[in-house]
C-alpha positions in Angstrom: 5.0 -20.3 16.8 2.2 -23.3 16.0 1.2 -24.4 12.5 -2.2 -22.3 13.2 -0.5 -18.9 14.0 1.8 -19.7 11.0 -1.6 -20.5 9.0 -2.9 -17.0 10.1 0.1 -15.2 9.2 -0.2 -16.4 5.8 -4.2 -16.3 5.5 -3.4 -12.6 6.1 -0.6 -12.1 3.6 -2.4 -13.8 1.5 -5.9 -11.1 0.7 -5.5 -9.4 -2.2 -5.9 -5.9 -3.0 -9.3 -4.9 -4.6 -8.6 -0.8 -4.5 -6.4 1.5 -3.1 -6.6 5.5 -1.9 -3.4 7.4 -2.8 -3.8 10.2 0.5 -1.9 13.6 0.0 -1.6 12.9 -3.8 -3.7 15.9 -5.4 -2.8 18.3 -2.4 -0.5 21.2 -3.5 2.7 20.8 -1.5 3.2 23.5 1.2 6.4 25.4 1.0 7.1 24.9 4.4 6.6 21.6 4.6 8.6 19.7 1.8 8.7 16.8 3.4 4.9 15.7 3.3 4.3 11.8 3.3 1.9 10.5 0.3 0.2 7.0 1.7 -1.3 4.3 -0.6 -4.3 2.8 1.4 -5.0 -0.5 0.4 -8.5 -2.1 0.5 -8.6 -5.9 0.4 -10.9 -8.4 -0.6 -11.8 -8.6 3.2 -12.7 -5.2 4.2 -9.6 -4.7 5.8 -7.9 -1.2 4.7 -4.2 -1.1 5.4 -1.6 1.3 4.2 0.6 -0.5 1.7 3.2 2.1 1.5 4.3 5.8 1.4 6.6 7.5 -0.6 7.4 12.1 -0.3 5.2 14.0 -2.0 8.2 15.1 -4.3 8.5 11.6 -6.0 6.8 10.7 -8.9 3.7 9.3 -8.3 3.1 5.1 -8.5 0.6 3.8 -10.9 -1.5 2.2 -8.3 -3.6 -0.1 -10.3 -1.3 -2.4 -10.9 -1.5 -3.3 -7.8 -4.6 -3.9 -7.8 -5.1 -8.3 -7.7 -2.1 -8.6 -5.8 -1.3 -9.8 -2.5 0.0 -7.0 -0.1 3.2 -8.7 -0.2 3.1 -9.3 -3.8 2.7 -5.5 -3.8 5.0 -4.3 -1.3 7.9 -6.0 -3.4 6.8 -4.7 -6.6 6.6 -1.4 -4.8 10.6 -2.3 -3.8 11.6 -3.2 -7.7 10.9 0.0 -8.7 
């Protein structure tokens, strides 16, 4: 890897979150189906939409603004802490 691929990778670590979509979060859960997935979209200060994370739809749910200013990797570690 050059020093402009590792430039890119950071560039894109680097754009921070400006909102995220929580998928799944306000749907009832379906008996048959306990193991639904809940996604966190992320928007970033780009355009680019990415899913940060996902977590069951049994969990409690995140707080997602407070990711919200944070890097995607900045958030996925925070996401990890908890």
């Amino acid at each position: 890897m050059n020093t402009a691929d590792l430039d890119r990778l950071w560039q894109r670590a680097a754009r921070r979150i400006v909102s995220i979509d929580v998928t799944g979060a306000h749907d009832p859960l379906p008996a048959d189906l306990p193991n639904t997935t809940v996604r966190a979209i992320a928007t970033l200060d780009d355009g680019a939409r990415i899913e940060l994370f996902s977590f069951g739809a049994h969990e409690p749910p995140c707080p997602t603004d407070q990711f919200v200013g944070l890097t995607v990797d900045e958030a996925r570690r925070l996401m990890g802490a908890r």
